[in-house]
C-alpha positions as CSV (number, residue, x, y, z in Angstrom):
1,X,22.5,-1.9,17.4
2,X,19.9,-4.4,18.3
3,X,18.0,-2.2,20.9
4,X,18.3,0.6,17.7
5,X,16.8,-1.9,15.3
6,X,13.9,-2.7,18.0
7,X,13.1,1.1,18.6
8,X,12.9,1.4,15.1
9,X,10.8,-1.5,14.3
10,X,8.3,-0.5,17.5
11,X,8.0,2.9,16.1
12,X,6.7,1.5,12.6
13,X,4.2,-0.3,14.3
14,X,3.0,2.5,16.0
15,X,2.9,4.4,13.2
16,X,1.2,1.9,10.8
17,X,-1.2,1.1,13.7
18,X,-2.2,5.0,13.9
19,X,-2.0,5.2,9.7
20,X,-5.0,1.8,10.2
21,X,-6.9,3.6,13.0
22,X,-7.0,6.5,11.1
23,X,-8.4,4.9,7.6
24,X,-10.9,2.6,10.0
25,X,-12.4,6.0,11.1
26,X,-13.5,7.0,8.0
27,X,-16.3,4.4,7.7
28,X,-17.8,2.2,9.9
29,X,-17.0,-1.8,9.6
30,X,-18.6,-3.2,6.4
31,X,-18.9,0.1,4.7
32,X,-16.5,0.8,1.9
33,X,-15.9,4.3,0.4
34,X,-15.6,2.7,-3.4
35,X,-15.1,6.8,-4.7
36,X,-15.6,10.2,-4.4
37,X,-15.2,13.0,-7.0
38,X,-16.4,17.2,-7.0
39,X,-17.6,19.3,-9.9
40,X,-18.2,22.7,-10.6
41,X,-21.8,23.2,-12.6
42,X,-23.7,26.4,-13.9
43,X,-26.9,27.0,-13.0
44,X,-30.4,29.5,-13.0
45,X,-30.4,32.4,-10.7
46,X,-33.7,31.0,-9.6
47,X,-32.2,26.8,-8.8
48,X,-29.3,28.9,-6.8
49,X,-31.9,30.2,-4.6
50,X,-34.3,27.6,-4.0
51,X,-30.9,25.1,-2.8
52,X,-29.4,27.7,-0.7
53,X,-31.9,29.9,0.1
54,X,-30.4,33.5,-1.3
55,X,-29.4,34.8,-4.2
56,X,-25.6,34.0,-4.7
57,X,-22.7,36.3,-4.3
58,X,-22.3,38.8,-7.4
59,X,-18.6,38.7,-8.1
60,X,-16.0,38.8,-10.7
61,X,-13.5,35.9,-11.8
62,X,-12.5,34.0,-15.1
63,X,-11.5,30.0,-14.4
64,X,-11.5,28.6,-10.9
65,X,-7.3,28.6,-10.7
66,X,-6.0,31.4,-13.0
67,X,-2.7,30.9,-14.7
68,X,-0.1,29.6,-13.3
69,X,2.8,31.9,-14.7
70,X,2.0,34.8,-12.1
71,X,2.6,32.2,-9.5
72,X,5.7,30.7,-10.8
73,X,8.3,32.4,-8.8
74,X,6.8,31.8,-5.3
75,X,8.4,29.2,-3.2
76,X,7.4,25.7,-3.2
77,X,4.5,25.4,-0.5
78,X,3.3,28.9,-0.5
79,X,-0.4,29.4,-0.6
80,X,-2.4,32.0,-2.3
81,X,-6.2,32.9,-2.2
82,X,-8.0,31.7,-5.3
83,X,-10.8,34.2,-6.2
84,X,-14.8,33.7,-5.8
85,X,-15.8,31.7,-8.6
86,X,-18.9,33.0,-9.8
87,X,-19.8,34.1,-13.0
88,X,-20.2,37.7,-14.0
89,X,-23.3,37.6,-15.2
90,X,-26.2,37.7,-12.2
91,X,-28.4,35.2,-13.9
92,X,-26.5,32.4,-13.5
93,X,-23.8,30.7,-11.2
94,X,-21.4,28.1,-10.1
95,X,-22.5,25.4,-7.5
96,X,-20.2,22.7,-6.7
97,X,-21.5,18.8,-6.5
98,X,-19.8,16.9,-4.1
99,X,-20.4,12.9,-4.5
100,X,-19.2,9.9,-2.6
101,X,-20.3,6.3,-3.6
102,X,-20.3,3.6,-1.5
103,X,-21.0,0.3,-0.8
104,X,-22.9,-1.7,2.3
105,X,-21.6,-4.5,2.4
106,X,-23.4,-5.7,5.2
107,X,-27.3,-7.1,5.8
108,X,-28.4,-4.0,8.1
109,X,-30.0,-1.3,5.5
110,X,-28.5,2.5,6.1
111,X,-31.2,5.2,6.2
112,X,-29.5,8.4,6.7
113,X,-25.5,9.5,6.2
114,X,-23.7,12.7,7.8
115,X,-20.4,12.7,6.0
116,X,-17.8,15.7,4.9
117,X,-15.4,16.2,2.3
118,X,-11.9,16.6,3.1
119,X,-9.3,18.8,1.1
120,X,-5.6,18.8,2.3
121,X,-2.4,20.3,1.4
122,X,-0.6,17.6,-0.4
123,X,2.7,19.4,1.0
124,X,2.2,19.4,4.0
125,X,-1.1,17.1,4.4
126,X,-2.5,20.6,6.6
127,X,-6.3,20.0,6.3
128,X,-7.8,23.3,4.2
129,X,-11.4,23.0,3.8
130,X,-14.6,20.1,4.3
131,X,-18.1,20.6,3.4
132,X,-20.3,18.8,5.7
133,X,-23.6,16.8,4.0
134,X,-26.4,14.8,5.6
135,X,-27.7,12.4,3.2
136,X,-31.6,10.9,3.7
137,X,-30.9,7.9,0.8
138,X,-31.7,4.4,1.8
139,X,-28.7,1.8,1.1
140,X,-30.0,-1.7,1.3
141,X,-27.9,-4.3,2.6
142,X,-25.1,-5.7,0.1
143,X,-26.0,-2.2,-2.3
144,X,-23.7,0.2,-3.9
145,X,-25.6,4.3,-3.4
146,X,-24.2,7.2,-4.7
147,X,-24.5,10.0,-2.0
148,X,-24.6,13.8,-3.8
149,X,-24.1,17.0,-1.8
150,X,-24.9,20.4,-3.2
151,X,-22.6,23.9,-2.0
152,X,-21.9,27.5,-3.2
153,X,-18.6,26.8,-1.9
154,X,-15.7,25.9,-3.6
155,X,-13.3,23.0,-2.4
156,X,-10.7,25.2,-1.1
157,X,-9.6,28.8,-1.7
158,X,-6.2,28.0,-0.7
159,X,-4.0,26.3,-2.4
160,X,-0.2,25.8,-2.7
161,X,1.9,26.1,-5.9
162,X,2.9,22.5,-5.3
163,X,-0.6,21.6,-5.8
164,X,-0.8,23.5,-8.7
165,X,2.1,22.2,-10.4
166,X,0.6,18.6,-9.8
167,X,-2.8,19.3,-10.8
168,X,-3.9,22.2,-12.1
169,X,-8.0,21.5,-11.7
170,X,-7.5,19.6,-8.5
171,X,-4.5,20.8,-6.5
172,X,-5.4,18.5,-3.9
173,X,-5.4,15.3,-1.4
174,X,-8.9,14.4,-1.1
175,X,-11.2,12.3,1.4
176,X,-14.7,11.2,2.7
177,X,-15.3,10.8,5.8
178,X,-18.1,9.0,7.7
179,X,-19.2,11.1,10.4
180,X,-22.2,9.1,11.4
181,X,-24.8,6.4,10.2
182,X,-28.1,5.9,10.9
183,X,-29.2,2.1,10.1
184,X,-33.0,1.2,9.6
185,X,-33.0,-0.8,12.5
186,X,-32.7,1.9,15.4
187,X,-29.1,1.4,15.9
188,X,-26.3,3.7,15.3
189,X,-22.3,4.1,14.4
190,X,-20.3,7.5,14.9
191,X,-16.8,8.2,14.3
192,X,-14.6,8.6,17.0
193,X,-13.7,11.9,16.1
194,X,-17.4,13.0,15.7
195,X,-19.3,15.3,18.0
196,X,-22.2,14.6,19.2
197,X,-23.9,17.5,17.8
198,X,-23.2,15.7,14.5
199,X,-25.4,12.6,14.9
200,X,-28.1,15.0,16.3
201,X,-28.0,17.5,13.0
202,X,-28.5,14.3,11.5
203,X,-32.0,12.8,13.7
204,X,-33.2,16.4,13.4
205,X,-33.1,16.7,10.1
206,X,-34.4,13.6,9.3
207,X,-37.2,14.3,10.8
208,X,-37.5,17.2,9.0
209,X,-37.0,15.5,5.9
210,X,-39.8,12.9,6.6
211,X,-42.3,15.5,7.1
212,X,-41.5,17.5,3.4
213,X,-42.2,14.4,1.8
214,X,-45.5,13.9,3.4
């Protein structure tokens, strides 16, 4: 019974240590994720173009997540594809605003962000769609910044009728996570679980940043 108890007790420490690891990757030490939120917005043909660079998919749909009575029979954890939410008319349509604000609470300034929004199956915690954003918006030391990314995308176009049944306009878990930091003084924090490829999207278009607003 004792060496049962031990195992047991080990195993939660393994498991809480993994469960700390885990949250610790999502920002590096002395940046807190304070929140995050998405939202769906109508726009011009024309704004739709200039952000993404084409004119957006023409498509029919009523609300993001239809009803939920032609659903209700399926079993619990059963996904569906949600339909392309664009408007019918061609003048106009959805762009989804994904936002993140946090705080530096240290005294090194941050210059650029790479960071992605996570949606998951709260089911079965399966990870079902990010969006990945670079942001170029200076965060002095001890400063709160809200970082904004723009996306024809929706958050998911899967979703379970669990989901659904919890929140109908957000049938989600959701997350931020840090995937690397630029600071203002030439040094540099990526997440484990970041490729390298990631911190260089970043530099390049930085770069490319700095020489638009010149």
């Amino acid at each position: 019974m004792k060496y049962m108890l031990a195992f047991v007790l080990c195993l939660s420490c393994v498991c809480l240590a993994r469960a700390q690891e885990t949250s610790a990757n999502l920002a590096p030490p002395g940046v807190t994720i304070i929140k995050l939120k998405w939202s769906r917005e109508i726009q011009p043909y024309w704004k739709h173009r200039d952000l993404f660079g084409g004119a957006p998919p023409r498509s029919i749909t009523d609300d993001y997540f239809p009803s939920l009575e032609p659903f209700a029979t399926l079993p619990r954890g059963r996904a569906y594809i949600a339909p392309n939410p664009f408007p019918r008319s061609g003048r106009f349509s959805y762009v989804y605003v994904y936002s993140t604000k946090l705080m530096n609470n240290g005294a090194k300034a941050i210059s650029a962000v790479a960071w992605d929004y996570v949606f998951s199956n709260p089911d079965s915690s399966e990870e079902l769609d990010r969006h990945q954003f670079y942001s170029y918006e200076k965060i002095e030391g001890y400063k709160k910044a809200t970082l904004r990314g723009h996306s024809p995308a929706p958050p998911s176009r899967v979703v379970s009728v669990g989901g659904l049944e919890r929140d109908k306009r957000s049938p989600y878990d959701e997350r931020v996570e840090l995937r690397c930091v630029f600071y203002t003084d030439g040094t540099i924090w990526k997440n484990p679980s970041a490729s390298e490829v990631e911190c260089f999207n970043l530099k390049t278009r930085e770069r490319s940043n700095k020489r638009m607003r010149r």
